[in-house]
C-alpha positions, -999 to +999 in steps of 0.1 A: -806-669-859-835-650-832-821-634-805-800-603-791-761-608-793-741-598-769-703-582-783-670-575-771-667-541-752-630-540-759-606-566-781-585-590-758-582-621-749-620-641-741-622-659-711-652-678-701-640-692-667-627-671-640-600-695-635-584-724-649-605-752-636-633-731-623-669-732-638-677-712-668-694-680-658-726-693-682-734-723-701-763-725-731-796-724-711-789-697-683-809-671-677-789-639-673-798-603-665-782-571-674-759-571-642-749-609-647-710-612-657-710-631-686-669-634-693-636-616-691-620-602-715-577-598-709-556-567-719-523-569-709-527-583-678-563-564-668-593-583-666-624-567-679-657-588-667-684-582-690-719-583-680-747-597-701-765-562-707-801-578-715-822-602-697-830-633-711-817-670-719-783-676-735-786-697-766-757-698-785-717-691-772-701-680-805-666-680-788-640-702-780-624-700-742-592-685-748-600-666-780-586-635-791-615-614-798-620-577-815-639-548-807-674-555-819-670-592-820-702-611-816-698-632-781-734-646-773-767-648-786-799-642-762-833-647-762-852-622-745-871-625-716 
């Protein structure tokens, strides 16, 4: 598929809310830019927000909420702006 992917700084646990119950941080179709938090990702008990990196449109979420994740792991796909 097109576009830039967007992978996991760190492995941990995914989380695309900032809550329980709160909105996701993006849903397909946003526009992000590089400074735009994206997700968290959960080490023991520290949060790491992770910003988008690239500006542009997200297309695809390749991640469940709640998934464990690994270095490296692809999280989104984005189409350039």
């Amino acid at each position: 598929a097109a576009g830039e992917v967007i992978a996991a700084p760190l492995m941990g646990r995914f989380y695309a809310r900032p809550e329980q119950g709160a909105a996701p941080f993006v849903t397909l179709g946003d526009t992000v830019t590089p400074d735009t938090t994206i997700c968290l990702i959960e080490v023991m008990k520290t949060f790491t927000s992770v910003p988008a990196g690239v500006s542009g449109r997200i297309v695809e979420i390749l991640v469940a909420d709640e998934a464990v994740v690994e270095y490296g792991q692809p999280l989104f796909r984005v189409e350039k702006a």
